[in-house]
C-alpha positions as CSV (number, residue, x, y, z in Angstrom):
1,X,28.3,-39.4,-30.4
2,X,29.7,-39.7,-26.8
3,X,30.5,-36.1,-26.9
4,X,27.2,-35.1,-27.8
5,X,26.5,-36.5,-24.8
6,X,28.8,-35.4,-22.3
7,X,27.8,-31.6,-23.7
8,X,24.3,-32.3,-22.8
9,X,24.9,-33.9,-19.4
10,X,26.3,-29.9,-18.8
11,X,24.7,-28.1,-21.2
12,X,20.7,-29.1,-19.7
13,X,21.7,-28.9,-15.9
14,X,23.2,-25.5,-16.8
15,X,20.5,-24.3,-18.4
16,X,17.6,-25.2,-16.3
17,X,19.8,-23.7,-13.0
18,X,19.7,-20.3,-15.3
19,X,16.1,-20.4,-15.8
20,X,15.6,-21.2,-12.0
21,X,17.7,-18.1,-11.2
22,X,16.0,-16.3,-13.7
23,X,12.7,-17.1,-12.6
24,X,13.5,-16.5,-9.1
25,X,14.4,-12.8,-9.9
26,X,11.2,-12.0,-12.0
27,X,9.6,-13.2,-9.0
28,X,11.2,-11.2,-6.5
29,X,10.9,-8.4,-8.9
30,X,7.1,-8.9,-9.4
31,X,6.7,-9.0,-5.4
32,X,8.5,-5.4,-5.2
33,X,5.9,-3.8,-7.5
34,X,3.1,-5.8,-6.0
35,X,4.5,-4.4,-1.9
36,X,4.6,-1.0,-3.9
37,X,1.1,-0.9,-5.2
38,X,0.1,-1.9,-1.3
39,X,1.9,0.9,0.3
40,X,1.1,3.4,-2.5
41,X,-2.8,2.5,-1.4
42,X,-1.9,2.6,2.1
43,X,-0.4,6.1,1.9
44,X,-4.0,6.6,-0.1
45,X,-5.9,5.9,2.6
46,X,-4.1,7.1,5.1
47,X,-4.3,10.8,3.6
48,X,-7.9,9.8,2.9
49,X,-8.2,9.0,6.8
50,X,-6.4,12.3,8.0
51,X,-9.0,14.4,5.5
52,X,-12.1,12.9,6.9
53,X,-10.6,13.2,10.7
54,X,-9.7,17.0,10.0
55,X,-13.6,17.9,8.6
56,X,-14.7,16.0,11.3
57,X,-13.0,18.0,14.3
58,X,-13.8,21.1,12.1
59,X,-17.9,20.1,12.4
60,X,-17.4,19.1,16.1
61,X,-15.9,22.6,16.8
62,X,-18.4,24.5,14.1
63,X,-21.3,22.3,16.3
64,X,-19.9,23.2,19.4
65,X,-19.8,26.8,18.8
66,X,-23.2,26.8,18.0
67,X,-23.8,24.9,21.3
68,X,-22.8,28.0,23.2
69,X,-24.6,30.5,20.9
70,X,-27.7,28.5,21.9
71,X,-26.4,28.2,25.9
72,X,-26.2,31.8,25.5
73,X,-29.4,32.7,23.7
74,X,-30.9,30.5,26.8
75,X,-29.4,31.9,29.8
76,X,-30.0,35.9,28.4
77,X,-34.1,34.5,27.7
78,X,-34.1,32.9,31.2
């Protein structure tokens, strides 16, 4: 009976210091596909962010071409 015992006062230390270890990994490797979900998102909007910037300096310089069309039209009526 005594050796029962001494085999568990290893055997459940042991264990639960595995299961720590192991639950410390699946943690860390849970928090890496978490970080790479965010960044994948971030790149999203980034590209997102440089699409909308580029049609908008496209309009400004379609609005400002127009601007001297009408400059143009003005000064040859006046």
């Amino acid at each position: 009976m005594s050796e029962n015992v001494f085999y568990a006062a290893f055997f459940f230390p042991a264990a639960a210091a595995v299961i720590v270890f192991f639950m410390k990994y699946v943690s860390e490797i849970l928090q890496a596909r978490v970080r790479l979900g965010q960044d994948e998102a971030y790149r999203e909007i980034a590209a997102k962010a440089a699409t909308a910037q580029a049609e908008t300096a496209a309009a400004l310089a379609d609005i400002q071409s127009r601007l001297i069309a009408v400059e143009k039209i003005l000064k040859d009526v006046g």
